[in-house]
C-alpha positions in Angstrom: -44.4 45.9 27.4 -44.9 44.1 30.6 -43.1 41.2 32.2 -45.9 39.4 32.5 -47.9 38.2 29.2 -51.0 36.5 28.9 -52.7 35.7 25.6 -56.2 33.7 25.4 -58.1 32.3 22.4 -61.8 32.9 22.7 -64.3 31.4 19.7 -66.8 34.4 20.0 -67.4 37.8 21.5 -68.8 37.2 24.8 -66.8 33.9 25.5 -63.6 35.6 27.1 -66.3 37.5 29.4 -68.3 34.5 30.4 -65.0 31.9 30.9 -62.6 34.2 31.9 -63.4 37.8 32.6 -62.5 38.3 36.2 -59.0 36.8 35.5 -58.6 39.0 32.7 -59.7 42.2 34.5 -57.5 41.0 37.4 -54.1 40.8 35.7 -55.1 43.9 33.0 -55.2 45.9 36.3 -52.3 44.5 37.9 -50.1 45.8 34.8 -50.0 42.5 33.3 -50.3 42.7 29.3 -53.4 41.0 28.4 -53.8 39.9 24.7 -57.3 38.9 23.2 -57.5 36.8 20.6 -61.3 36.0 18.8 -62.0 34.0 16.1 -64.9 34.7 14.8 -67.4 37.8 14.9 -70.3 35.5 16.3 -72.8 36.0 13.4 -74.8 32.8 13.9 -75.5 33.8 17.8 -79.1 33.8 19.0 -80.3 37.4 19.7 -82.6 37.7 23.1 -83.6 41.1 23.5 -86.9 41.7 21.1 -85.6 45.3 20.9 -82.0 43.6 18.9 -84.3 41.0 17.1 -83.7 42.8 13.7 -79.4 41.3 14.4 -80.6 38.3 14.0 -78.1 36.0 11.8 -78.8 36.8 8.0 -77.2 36.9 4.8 -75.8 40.3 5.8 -74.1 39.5 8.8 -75.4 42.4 10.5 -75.1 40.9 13.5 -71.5 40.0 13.1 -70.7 43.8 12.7 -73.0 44.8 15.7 -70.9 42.3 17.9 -67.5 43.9 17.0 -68.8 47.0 19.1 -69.9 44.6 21.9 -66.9 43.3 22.2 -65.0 46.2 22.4 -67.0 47.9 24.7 -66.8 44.3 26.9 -62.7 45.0 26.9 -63.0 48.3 27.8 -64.5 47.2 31.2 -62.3 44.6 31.5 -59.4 47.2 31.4 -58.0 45.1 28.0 -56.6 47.4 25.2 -54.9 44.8 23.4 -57.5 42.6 21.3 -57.3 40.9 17.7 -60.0 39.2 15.5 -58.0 36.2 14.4 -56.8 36.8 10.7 -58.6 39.9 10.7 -62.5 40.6 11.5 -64.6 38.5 9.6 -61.7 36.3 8.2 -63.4 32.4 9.4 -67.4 33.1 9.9 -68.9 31.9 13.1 -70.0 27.9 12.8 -73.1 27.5 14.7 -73.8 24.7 16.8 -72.4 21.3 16.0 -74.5 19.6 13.3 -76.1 22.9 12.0 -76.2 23.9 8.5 -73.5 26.8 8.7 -71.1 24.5 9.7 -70.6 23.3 6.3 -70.0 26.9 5.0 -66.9 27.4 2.6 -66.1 30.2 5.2 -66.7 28.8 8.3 -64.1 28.5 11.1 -65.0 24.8 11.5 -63.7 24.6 8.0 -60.7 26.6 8.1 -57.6 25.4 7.2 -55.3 24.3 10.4 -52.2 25.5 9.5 -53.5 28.6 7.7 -55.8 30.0 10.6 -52.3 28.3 13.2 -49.8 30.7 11.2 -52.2 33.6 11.8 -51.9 33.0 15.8 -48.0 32.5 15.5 -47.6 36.0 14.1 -49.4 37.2 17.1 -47.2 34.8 19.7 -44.2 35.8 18.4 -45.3 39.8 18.7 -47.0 39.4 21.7 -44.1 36.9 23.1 -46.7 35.3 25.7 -45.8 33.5 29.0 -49.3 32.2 29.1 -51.8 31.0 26.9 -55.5 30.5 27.5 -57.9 28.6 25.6 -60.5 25.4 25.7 -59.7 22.0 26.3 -60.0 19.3 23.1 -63.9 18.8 23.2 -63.8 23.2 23.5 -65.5 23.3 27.0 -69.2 22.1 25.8 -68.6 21.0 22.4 -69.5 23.8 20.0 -67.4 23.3 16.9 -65.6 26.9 16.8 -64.7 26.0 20.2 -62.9 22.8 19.1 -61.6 24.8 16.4 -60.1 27.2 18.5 -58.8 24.8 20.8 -56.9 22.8 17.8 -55.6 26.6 16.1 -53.9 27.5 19.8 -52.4 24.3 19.9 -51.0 23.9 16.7 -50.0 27.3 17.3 -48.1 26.9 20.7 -45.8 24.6 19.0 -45.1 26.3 15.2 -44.0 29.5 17.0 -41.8 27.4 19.1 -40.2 26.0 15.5 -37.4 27.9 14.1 -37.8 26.5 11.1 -41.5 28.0 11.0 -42.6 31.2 9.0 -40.7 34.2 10.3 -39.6 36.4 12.7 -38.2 35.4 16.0 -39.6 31.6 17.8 -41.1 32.1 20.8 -41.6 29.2 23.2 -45.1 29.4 25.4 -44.1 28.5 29.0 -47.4 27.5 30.3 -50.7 26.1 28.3 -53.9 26.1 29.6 -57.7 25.3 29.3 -61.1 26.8 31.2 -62.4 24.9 33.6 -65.5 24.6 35.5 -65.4 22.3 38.5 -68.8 20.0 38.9 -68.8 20.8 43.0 -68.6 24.8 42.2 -71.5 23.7 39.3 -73.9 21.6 42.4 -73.4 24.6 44.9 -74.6 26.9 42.2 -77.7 25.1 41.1 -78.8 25.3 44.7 -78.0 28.9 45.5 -80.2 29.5 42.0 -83.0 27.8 43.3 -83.1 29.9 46.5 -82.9 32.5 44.2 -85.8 34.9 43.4 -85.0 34.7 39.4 -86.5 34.7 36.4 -83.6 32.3 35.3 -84.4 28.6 35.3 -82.6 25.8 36.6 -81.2 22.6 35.3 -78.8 19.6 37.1 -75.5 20.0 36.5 -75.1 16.0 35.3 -77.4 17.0 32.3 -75.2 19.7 31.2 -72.3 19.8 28.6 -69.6 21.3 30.2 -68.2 20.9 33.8 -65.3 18.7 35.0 -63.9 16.5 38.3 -62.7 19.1 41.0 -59.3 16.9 41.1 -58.3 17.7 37.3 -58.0 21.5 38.3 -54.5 22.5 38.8 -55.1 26.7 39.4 -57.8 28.9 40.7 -57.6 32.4 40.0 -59.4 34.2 43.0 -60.5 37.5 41.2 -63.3 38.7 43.7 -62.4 42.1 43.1 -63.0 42.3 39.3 -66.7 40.9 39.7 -67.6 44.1 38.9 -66.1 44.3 35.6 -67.3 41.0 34.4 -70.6 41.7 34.6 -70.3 45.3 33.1 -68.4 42.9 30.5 -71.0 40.9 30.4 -73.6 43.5 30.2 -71.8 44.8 26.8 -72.8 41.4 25.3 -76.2 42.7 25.4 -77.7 40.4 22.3 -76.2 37.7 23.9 -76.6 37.7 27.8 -79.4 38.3 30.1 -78.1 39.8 33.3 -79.4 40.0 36.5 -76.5 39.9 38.9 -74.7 38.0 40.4 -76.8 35.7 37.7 -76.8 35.2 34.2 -77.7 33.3 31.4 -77.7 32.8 27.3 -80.6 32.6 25.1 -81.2 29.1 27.0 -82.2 31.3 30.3 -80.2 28.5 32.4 -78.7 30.5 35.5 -75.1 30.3 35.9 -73.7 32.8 38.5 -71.0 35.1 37.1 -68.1 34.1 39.5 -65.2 36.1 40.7 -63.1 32.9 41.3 -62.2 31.3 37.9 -60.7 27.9 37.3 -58.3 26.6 34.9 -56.0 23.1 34.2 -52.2 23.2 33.2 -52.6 20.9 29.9 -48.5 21.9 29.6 -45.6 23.7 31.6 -44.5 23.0 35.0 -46.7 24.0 38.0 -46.0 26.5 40.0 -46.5 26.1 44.2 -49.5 26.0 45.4 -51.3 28.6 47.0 -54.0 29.7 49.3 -57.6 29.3 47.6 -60.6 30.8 47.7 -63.3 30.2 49.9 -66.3 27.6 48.7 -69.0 30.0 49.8 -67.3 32.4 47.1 -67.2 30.3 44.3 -63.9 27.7 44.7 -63.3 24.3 45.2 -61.7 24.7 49.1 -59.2 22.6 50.8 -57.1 21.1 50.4 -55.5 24.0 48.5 -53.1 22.1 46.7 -53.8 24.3 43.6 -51.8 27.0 41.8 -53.2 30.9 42.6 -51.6 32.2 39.8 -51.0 31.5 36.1 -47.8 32.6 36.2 -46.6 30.9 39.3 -43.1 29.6 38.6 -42.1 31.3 35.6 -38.9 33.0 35.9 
């Protein structure tokens, strides 16, 4: 196994393409060992092609099953061959949006038990023996519930593996913790590129949306240019669940969002490592001052 481990937490299948693809392509093809963890199958997801319209969530959860093929073919062009359904597929059942019936489902991930669904991800950690860990901040980026779920399972996660007296096999101590991040200035330059655009995607301003943060709480950019290409091919496997028309795309919501090479995160714990050059503002970072890490695995030893 590689020297280099990174493990991220996604909710769905189609998050860990949309938040963090191009990072994930980058270090997959830089001989890193990249670990996927989902929790859910993403059976309460809104279909938008007509021609998938018979997926749609039912009491079958055919669409669940239809998504597990997605995802796999969304990690193929990523160049990621080790991925897990948290628990197994289908163990915690996709939540809907916060306030929605399903969330009060018996098997819903929103429901799940934190320890339970926690001592699943240890076993993985202490396999896997991560340097990294990737997941959502505490409100899970924009607030869905699975997302907050998935950010509360990584973190009670991060620290039971770390506890000997914890389950078994061998504690493992996560060197570095941290959360997706979309900085607000990278958000304003991309609603105006959009609306130059000639696209059928619509346009809305950034202060009205639920996600973004303030460009000084990022602490790394990942400049992953080069694996564009397989974020959108990533993206494109999602095909109930993103519209594509690159370098744009969008959810059942047809809001643009441009599908960026240059990928943003903040250390919530774990000791920086130097700063490093940044990417460009025309390509999709924050610019200087580049007081920001380049890496996620700058200063581990």
């Amino acid at each position: 196994m590689s020297d280099r481990r990174l493990l991220l937490v996604h909710a769905h299948p189609d998050d860990e393409s949309i938040g963090t693809g191009a990072t994930m392509a980058k270090y997959a093809n830089e001989g890193a060992h990249v670990t996927l963890v989902t929790c859910t199958l993403g059976e309460e997801g809104e279909v938008i092609p007509a021609e998938l319209a018979h997926l749609a969530a039912d009491r079958d959860d055919t669409l669940g099953r239809h998504r597990i093929g997605e995802l796999e073919r969304a990690c193929e062009a990523l160049g990621v061959s080790d991925h897990r359904f948290l628990g197994g597929p289908g163990r915690w059942r996709d939540s809907g949006m916060m306030g929605v019936a399903s969330n009060d489902r018996t098997e819903a991930f929103w429901q799940a038990d934190l320890d339970e669904a926690a001592a699943e991800l240890v076993a993985i950690i202490r396999e896997v023996r991560p340097q990294v860990l990737v997941t959502y901040d505490e409100n899970g980026f924009y607030g869905h519930p699975d997302h907050i779920q998935a950010h509360r399972v990584a973190w009670r996660a991060s620290e039971l593996a770390a506890d000997p007296a914890f389950g078994s096999g061998e504690p493992w101590q996560i060197a570095k913790f941290y959360f997706t991040a979309l900085p607000k200035s990278v958000m304003r330059r991309q609603s105006e590129a959009l609306k130059e655009a000639e696209t059928e995607f619509a346009v809305e301003d950034v202060d009205d949306m639920p996600f973004g943060c303030p460009d000084d709480v990022v602490t790394t950019e990942i400049d992953a240019r080069p694996y564009v290409k397989h974020k959108l091919d990533a993206m494109r496997a999602h095909a109930t669940q993103i519209s594509v028309d690159a370098p744009w795309f969008a959810l059942s919501n047809n809001i643009g969002q441009e599908a960026f090479g240059v990928e943003h995160f903040v250390l919530r714990r774990g000791v920086p490592g130097p700063a490093g050059p940044g990417a460009p503002i025309e390509a999709g970072g924050i610019g200087e001052p580049y007081t920001r890490e380049n890496d996620l695995f700058a200063g581990i030893h």
